[in-house]
PDBQT receptor file of N, H, CA, C and O in Angstrom, charges set to zero:
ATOM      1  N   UNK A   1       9.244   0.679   5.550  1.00  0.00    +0.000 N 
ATOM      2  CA  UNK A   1       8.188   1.679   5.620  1.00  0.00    +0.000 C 
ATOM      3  C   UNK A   1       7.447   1.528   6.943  1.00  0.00    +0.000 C 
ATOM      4  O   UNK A   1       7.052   0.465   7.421  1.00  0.00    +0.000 OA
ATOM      5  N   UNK A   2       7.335   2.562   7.387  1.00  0.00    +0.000 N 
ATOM      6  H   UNK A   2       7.657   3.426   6.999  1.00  0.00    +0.000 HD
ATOM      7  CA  UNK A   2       6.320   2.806   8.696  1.00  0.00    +0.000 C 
ATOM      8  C   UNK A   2       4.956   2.607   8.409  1.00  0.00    +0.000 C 
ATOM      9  O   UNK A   2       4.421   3.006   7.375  1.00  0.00    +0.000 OA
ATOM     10  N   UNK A   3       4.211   1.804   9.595  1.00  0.00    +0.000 N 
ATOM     11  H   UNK A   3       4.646   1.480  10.436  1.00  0.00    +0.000 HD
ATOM     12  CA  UNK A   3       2.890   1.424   9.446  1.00  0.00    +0.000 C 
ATOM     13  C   UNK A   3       2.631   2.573   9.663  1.00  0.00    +0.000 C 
ATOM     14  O   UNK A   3       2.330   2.984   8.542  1.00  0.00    +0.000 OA
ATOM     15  N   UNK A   4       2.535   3.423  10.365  1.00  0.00    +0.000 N 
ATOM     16  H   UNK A   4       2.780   3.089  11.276  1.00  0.00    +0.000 HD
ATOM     17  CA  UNK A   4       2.363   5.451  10.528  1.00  0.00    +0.000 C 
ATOM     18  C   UNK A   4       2.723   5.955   9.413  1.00  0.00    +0.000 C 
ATOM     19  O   UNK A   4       3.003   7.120   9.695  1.00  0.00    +0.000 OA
ATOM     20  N   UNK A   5       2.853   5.835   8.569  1.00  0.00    +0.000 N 
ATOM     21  H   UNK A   5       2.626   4.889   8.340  1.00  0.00    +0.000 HD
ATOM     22  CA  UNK A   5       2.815   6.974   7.496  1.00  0.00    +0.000 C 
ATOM     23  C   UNK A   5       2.199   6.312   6.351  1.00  0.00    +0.000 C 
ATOM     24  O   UNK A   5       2.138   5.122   6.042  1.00  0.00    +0.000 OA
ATOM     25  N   UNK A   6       1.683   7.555   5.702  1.00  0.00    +0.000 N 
ATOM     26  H   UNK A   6       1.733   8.522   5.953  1.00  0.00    +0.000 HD
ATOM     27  CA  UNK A   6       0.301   7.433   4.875  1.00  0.00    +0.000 C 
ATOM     28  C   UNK A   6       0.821   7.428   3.302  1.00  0.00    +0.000 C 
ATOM     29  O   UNK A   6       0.782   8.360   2.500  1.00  0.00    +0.000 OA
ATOM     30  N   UNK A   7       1.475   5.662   3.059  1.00  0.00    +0.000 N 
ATOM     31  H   UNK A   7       1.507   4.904   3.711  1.00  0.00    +0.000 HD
ATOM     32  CA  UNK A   7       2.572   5.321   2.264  1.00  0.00    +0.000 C 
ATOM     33  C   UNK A   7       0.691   5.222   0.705  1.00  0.00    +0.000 C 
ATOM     34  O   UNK A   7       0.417   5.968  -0.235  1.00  0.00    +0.000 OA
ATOM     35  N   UNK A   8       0.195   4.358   1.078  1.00  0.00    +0.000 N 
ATOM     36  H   UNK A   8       0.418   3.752   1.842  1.00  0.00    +0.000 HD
ATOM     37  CA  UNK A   8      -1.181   4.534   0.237  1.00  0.00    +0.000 C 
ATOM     38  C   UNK A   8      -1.240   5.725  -0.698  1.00  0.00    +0.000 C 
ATOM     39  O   UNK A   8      -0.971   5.840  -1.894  1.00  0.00    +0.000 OA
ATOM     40  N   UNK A   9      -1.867   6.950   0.624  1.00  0.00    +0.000 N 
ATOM     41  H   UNK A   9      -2.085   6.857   1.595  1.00  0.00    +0.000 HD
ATOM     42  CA  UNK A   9      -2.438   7.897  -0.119  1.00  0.00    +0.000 C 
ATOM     43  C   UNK A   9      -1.512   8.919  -1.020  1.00  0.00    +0.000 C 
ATOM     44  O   UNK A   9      -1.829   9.682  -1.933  1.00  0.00    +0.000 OA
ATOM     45  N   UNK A  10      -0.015   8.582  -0.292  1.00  0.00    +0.000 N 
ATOM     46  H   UNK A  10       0.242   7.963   0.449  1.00  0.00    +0.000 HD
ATOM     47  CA  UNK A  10       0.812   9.446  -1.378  1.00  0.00    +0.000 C 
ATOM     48  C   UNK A  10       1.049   8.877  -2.889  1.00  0.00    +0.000 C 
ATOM     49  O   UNK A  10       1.156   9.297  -4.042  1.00  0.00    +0.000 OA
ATOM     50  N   UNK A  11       1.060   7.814  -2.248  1.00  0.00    +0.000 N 
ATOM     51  H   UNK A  11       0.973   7.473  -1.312  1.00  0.00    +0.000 HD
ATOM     52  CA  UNK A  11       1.311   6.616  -3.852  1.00  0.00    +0.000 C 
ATOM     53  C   UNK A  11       0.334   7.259  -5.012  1.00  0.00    +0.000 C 
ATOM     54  O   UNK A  11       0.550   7.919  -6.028  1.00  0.00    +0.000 OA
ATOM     55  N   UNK A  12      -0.893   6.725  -4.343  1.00  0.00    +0.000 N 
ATOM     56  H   UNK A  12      -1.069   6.189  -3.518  1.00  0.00    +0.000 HD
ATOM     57  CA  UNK A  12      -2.377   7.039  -4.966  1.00  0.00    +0.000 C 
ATOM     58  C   UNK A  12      -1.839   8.507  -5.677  1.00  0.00    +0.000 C 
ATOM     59  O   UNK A  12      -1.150   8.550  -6.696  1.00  0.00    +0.000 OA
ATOM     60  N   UNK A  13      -2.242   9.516  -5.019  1.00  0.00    +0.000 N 
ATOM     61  H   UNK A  13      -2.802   9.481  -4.191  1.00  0.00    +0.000 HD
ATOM     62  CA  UNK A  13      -1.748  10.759  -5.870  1.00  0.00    +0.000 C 
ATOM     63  C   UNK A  13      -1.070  10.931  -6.694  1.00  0.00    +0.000 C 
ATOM     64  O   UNK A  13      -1.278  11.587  -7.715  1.00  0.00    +0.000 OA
ATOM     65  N   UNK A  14       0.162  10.178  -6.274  1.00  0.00    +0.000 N 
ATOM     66  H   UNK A  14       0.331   9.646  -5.445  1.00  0.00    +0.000 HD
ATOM     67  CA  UNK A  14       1.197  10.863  -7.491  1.00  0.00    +0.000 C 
ATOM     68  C   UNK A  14       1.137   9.572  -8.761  1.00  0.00    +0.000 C 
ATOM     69  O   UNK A  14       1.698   9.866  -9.817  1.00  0.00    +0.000 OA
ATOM     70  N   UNK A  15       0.528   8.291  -8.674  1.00  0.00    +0.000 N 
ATOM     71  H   UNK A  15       0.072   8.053  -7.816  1.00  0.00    +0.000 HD
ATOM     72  CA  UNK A  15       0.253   7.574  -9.599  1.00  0.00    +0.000 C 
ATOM     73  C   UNK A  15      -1.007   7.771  -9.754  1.00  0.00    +0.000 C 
ATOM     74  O   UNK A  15      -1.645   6.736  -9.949  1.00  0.00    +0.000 OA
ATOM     75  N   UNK A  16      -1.611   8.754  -9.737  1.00  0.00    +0.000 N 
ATOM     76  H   UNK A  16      -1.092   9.594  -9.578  1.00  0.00    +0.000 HD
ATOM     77  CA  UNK A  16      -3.238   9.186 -10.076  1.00  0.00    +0.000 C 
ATOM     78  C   UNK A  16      -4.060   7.893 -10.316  1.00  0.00    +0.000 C 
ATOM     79  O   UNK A  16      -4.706   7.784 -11.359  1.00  0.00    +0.000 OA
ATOM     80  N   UNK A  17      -4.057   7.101  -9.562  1.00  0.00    +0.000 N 
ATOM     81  H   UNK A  17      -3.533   7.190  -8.715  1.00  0.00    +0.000 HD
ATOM     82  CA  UNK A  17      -4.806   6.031  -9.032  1.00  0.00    +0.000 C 
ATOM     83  C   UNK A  17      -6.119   6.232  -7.997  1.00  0.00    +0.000 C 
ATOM     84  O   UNK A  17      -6.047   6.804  -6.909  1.00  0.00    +0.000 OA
ATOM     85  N   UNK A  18      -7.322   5.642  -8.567  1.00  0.00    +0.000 N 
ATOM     86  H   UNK A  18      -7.381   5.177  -9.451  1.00  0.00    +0.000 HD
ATOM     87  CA  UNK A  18      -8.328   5.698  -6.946  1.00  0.00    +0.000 C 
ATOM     88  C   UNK A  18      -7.864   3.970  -6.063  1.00  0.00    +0.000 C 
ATOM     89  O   UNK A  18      -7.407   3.060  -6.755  1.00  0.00    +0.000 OA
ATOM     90  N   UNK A  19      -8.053   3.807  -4.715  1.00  0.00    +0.000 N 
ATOM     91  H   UNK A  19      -8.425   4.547  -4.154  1.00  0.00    +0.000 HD
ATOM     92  CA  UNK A  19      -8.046   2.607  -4.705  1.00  0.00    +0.000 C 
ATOM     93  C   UNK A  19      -9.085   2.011  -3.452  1.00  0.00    +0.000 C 
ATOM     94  O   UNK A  19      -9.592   2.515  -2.450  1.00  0.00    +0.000 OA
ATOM     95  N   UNK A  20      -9.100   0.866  -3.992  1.00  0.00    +0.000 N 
ATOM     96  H   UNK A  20      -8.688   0.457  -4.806  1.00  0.00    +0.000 HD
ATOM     97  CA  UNK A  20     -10.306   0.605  -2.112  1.00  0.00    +0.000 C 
ATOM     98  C   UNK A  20      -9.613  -0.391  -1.872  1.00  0.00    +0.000 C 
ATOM     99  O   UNK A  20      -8.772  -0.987  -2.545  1.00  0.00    +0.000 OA
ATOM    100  N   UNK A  21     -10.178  -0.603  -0.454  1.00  0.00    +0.000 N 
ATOM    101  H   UNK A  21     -10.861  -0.118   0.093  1.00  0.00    +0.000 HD
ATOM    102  CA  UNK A  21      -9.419  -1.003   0.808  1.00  0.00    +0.000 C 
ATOM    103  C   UNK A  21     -10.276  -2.591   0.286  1.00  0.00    +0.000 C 
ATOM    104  O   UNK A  21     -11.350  -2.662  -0.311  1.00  0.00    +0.000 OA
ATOM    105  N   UNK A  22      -9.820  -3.185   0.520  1.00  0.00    +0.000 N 
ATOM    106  H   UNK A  22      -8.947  -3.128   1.005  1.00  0.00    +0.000 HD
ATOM    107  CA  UNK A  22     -11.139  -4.898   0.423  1.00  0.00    +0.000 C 
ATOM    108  C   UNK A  22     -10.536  -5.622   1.712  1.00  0.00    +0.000 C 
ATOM    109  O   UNK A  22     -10.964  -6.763   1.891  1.00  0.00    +0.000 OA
ATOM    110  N   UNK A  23      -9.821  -5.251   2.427  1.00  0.00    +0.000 N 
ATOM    111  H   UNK A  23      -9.473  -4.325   2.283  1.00  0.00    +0.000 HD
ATOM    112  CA  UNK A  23      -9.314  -6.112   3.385  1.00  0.00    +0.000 C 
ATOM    113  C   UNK A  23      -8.026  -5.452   3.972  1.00  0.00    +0.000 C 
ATOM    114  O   UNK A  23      -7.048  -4.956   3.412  1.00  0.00    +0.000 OA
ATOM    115  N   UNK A  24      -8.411  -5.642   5.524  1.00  0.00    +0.000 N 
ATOM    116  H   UNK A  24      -9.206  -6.045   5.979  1.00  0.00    +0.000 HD
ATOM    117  CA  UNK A  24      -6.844  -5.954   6.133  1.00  0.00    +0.000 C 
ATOM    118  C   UNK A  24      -6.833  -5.862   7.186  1.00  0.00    +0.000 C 
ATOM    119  O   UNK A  24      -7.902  -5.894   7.797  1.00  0.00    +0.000 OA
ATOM    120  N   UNK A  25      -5.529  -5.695   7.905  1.00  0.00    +0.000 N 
ATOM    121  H   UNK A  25      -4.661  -5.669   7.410  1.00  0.00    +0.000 HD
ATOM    122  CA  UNK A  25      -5.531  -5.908   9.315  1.00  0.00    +0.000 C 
ATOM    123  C   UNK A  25      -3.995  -5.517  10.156  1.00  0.00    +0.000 C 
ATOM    124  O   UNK A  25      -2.971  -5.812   9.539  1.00  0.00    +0.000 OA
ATOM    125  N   UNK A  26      -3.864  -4.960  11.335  1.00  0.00    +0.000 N 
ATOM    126  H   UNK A  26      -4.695  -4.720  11.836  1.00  0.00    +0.000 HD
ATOM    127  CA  UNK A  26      -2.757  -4.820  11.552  1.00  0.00    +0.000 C 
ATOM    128  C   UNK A  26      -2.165  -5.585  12.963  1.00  0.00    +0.000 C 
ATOM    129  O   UNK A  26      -2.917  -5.504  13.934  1.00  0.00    +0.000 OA
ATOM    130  N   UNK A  27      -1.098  -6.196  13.122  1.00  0.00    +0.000 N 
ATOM    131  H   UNK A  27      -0.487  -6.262  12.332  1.00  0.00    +0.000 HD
ATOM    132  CA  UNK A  27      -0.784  -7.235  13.694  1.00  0.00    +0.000 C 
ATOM    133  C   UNK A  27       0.776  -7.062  14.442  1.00  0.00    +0.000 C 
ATOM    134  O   UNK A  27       1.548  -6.658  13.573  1.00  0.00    +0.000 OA
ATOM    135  N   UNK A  28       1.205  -7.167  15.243  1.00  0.00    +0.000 N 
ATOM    136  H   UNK A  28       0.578  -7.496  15.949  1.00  0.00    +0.000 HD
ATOM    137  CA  UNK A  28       2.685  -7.381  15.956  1.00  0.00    +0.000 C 
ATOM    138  C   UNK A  28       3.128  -8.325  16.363  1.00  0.00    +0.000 C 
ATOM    139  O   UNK A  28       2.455  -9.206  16.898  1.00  0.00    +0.000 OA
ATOM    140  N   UNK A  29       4.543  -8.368  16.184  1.00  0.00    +0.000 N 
ATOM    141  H   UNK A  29       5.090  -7.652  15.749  1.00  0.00    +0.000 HD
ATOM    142  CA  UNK A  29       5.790  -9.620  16.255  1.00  0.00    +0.000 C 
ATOM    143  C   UNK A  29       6.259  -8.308  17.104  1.00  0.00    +0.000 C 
ATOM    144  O   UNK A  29       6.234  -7.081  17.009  1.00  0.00    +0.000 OA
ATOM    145  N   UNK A  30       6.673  -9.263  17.936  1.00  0.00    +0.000 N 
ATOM    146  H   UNK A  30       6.693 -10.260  18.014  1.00  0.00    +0.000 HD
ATOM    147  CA  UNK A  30       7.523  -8.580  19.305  1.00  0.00    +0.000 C 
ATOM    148  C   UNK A  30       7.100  -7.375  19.491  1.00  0.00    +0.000 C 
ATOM    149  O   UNK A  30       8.060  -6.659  19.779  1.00  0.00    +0.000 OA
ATOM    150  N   UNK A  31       6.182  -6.837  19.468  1.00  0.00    +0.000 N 
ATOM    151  H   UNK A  31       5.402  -7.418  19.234  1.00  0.00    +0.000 HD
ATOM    152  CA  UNK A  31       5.716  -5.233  19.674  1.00  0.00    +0.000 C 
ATOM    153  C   UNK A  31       6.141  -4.424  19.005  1.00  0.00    +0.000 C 
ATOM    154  O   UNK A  31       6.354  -3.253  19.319  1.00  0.00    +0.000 OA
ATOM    155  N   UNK A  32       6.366  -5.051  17.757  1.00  0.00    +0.000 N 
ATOM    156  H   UNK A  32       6.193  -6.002  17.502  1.00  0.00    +0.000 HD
ATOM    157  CA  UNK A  32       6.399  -3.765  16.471  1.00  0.00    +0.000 C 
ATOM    158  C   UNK A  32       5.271  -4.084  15.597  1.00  0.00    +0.000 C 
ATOM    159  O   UNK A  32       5.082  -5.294  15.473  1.00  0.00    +0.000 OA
ATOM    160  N   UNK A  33       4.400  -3.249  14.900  1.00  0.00    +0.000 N 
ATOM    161  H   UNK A  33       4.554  -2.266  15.000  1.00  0.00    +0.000 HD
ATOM    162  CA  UNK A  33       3.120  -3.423  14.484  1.00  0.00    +0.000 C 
ATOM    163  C   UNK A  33       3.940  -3.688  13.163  1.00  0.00    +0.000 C 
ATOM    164  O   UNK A  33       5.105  -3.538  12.793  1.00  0.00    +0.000 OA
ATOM    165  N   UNK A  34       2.603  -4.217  12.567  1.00  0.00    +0.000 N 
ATOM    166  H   UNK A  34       1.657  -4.339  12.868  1.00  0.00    +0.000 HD
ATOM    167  CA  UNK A  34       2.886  -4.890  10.663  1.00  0.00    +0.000 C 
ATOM    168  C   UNK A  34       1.368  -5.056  10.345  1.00  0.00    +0.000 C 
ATOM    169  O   UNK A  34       0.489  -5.525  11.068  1.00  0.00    +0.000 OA
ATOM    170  N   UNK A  35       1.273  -4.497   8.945  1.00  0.00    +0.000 N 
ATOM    171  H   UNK A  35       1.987  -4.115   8.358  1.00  0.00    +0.000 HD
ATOM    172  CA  UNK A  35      -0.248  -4.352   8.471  1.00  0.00    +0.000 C 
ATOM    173  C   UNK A  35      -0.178  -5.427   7.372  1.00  0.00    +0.000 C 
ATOM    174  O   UNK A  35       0.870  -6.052   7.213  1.00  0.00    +0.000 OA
ATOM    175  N   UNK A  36      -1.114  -5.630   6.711  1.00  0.00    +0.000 N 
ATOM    176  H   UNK A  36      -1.966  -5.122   6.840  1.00  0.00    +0.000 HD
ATOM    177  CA  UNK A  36      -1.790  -6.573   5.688  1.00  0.00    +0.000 C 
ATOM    178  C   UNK A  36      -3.034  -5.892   4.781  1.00  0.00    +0.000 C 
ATOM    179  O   UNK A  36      -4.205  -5.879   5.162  1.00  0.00    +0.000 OA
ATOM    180  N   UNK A  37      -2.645  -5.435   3.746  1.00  0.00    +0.000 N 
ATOM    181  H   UNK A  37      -1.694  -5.446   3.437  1.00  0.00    +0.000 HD
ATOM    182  CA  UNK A  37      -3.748  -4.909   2.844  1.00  0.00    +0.000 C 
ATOM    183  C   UNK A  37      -4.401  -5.780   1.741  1.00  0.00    +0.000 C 
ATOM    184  O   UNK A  37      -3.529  -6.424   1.158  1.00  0.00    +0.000 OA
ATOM    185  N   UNK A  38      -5.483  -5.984   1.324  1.00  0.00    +0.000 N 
ATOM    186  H   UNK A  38      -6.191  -5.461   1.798  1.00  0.00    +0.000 HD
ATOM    187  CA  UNK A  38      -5.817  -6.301   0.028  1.00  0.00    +0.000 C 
ATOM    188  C   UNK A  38      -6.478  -4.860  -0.352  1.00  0.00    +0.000 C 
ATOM    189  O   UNK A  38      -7.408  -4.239   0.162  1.00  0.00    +0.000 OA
ATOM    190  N   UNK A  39      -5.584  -4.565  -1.515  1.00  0.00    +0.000 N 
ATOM    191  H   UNK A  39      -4.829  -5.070  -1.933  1.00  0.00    +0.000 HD
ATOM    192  CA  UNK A  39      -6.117  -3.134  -1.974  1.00  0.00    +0.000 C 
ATOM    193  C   UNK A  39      -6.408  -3.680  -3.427  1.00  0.00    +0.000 C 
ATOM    194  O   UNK A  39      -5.886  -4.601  -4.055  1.00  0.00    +0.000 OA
ATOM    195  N   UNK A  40      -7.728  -2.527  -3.845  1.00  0.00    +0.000 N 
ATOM    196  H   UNK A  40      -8.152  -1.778  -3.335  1.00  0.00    +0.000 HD
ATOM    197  CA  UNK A  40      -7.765  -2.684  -5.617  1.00  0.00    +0.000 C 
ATOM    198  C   UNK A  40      -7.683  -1.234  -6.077  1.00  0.00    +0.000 C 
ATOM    199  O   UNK A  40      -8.371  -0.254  -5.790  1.00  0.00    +0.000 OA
ATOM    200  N   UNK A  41      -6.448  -1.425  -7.018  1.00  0.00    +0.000 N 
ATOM    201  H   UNK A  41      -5.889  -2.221  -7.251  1.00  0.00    +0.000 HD
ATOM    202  CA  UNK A  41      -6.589  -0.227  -7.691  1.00  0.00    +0.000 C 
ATOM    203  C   UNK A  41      -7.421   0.283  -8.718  1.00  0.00    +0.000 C 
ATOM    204  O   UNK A  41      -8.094  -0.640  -9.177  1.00  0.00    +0.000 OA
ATOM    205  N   UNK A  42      -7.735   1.715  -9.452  1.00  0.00    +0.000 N 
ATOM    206  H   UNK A  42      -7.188   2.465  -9.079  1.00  0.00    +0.000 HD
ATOM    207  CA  UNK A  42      -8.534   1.432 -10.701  1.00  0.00    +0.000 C 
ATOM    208  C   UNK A  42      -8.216   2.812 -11.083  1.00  0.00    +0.000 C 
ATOM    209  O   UNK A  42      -7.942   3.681 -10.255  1.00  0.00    +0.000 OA
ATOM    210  N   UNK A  43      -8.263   3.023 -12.510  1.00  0.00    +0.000 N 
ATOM    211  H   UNK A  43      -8.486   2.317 -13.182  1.00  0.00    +0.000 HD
ATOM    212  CA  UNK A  43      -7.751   4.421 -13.296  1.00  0.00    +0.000 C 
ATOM    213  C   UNK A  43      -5.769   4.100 -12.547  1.00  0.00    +0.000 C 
ATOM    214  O   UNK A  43      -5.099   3.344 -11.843  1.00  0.00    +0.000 OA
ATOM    215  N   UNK A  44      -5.684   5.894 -13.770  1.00  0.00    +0.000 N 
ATOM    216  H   UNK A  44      -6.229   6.507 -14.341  1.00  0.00    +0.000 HD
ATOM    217  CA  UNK A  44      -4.123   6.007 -13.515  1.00  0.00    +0.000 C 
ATOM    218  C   UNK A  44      -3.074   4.859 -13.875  1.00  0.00    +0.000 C 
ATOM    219  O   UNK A  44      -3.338   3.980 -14.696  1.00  0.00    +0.000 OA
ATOM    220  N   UNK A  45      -2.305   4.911 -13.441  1.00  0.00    +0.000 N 
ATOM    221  H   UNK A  45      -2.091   5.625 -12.774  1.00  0.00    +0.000 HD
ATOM    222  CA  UNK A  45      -1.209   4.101 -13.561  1.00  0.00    +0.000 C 
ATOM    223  C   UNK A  45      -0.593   3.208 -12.630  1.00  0.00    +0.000 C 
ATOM    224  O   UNK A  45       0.506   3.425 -12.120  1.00  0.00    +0.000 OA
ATOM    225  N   UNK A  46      -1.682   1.666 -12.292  1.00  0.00    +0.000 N 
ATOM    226  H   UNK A  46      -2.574   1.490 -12.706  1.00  0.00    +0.000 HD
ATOM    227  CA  UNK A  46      -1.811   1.408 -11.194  1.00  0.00    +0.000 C 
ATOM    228  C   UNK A  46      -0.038   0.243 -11.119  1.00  0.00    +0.000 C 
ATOM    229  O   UNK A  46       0.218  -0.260 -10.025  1.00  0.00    +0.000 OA
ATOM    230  N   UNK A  47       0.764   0.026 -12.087  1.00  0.00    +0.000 N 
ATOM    231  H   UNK A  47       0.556   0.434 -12.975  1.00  0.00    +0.000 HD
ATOM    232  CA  UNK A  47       1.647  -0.790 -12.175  1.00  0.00    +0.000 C 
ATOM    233  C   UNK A  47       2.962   0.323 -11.505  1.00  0.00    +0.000 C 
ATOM    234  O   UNK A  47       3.925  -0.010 -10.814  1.00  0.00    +0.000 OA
ATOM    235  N   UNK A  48       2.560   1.805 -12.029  1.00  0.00    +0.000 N 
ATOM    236  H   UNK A  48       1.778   2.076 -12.590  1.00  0.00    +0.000 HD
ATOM    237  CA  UNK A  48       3.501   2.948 -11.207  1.00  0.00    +0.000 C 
ATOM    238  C   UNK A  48       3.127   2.870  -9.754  1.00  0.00    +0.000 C 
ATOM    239  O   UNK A  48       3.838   3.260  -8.828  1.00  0.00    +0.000 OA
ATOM    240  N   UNK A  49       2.052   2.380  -9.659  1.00  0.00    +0.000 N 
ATOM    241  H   UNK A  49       1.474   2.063 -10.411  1.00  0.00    +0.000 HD
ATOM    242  CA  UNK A  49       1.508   2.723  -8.090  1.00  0.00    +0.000 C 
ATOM    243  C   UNK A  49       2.615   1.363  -7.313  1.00  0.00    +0.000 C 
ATOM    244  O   UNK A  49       3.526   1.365  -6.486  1.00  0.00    +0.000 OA
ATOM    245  N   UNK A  50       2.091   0.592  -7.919  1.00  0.00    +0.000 N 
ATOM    246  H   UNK A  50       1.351   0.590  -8.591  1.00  0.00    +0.000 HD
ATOM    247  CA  UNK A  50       3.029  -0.924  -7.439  1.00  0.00    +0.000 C 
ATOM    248  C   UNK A  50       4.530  -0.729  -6.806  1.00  0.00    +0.000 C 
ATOM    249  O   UNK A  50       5.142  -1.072  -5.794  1.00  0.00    +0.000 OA
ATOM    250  N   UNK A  51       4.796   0.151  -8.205  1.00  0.00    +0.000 N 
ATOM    251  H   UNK A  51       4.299   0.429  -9.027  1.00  0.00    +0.000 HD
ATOM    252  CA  UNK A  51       6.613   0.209  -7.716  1.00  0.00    +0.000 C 
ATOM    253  C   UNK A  51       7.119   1.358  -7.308  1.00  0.00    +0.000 C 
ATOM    254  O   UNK A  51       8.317   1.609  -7.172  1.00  0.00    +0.000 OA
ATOM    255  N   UNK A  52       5.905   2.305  -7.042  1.00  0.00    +0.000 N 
ATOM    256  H   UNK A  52       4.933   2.100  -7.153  1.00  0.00    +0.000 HD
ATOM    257  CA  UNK A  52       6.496   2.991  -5.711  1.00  0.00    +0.000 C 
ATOM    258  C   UNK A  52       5.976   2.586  -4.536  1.00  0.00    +0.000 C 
ATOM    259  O   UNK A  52       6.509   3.103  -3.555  1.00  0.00    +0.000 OA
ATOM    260  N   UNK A  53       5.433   2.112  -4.405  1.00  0.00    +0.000 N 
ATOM    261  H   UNK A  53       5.000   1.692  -5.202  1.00  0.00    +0.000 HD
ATOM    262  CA  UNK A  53       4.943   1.621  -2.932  1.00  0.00    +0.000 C 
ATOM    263  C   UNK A  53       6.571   0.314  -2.758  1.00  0.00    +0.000 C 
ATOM    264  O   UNK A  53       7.546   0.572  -2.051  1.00  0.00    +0.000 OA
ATOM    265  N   UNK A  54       6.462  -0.616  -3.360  1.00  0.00    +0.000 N 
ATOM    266  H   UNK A  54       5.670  -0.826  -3.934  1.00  0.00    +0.000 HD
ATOM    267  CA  UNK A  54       7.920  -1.137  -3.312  1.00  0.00    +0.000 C 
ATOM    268  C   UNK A  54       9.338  -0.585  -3.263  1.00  0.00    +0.000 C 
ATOM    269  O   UNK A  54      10.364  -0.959  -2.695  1.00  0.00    +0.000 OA
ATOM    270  N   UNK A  55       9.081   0.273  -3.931  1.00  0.00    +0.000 N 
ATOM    271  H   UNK A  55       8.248   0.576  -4.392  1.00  0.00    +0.000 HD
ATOM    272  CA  UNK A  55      10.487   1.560  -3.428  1.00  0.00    +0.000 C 
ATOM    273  C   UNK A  55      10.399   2.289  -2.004  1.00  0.00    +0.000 C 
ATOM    274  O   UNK A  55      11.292   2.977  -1.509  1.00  0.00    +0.000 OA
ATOM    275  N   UNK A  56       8.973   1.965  -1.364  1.00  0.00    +0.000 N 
ATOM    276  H   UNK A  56       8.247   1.406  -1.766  1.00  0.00    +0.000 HD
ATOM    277  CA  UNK A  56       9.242   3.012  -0.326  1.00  0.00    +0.000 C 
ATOM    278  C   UNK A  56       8.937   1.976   0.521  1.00  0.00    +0.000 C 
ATOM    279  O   UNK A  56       8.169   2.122   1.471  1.00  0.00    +0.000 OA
ATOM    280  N   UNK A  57       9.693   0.532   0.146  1.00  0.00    +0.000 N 
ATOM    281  H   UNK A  57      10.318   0.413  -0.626  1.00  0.00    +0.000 HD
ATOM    282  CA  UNK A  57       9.438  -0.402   1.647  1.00  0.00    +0.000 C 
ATOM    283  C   UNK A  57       8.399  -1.584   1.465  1.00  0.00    +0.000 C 
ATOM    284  O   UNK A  57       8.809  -2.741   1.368  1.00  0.00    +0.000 OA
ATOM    285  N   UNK A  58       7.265  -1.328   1.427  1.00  0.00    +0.000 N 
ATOM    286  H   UNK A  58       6.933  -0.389   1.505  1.00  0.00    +0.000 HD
ATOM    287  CA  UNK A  58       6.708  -1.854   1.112  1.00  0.00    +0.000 C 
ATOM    288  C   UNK A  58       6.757  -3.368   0.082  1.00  0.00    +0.000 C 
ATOM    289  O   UNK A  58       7.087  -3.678  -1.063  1.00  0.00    +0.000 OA
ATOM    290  N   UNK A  59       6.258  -3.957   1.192  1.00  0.00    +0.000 N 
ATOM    291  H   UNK A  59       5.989  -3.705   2.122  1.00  0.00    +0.000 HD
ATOM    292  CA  UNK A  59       6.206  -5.825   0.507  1.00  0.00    +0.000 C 
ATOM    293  C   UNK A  59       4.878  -5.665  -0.479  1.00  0.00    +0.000 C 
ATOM    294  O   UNK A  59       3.899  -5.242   0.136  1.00  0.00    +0.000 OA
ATOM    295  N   UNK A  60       4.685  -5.889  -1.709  1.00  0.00    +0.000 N 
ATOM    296  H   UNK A  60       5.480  -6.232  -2.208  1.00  0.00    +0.000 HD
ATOM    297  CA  UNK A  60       3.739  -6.012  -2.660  1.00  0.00    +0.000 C 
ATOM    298  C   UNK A  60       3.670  -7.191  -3.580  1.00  0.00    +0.000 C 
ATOM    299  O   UNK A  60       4.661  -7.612  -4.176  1.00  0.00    +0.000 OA
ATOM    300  N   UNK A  61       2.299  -7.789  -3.695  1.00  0.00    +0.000 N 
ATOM    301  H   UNK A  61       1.494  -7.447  -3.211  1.00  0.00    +0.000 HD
ATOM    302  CA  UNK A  61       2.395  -8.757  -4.072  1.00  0.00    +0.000 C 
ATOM    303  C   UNK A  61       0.999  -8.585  -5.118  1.00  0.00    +0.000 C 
ATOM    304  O   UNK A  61      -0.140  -8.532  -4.654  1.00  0.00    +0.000 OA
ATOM    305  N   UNK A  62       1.222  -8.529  -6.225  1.00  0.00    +0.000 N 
ATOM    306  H   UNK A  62       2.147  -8.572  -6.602  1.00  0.00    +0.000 HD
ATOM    307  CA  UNK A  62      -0.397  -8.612  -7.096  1.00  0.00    +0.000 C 
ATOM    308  C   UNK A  62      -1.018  -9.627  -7.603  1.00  0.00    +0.000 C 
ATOM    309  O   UNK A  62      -0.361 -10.472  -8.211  1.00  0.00    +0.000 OA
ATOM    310  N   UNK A  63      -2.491  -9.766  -7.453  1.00  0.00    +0.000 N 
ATOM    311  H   UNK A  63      -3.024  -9.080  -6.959  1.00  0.00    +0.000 HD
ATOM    312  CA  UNK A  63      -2.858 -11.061  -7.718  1.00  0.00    +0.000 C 
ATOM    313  C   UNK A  63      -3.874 -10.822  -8.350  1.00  0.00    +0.000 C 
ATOM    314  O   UNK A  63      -4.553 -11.745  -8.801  1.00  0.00    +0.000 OA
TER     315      UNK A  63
């Protein structure tokens, strides 16, 4: 998944999830960028939200 595309807010929608940002940061290895989120989800179907964001690339880890 591309750090450019707005992998979050589509998730969010279609797993009718709200979510906030609590942290992050974006960072490069050899001049390709890589982000770091701590997100919290709340309402909706935040375990659907999980595994599409993992289907579309995305490294996810819940804690």
């Amino acid at each position: 998944s591309s750090t450019y595309e707005p992998e979050l807010s589509r998730v969010a929608r279609t797993a009718s999830v709200d979510y906030s940002i609590l942290s992050g940061r974006i960072s490069r290895i050899r001049g390709e960028p890589y982000g770091q989120m701590t997100v919290a989800f709340t309402g909706g179907d935040a375990e659907a939200a999980l595994t599409q964001l993992a289907a579309r690339g995305v490294v996810v880890e819940a804690v």
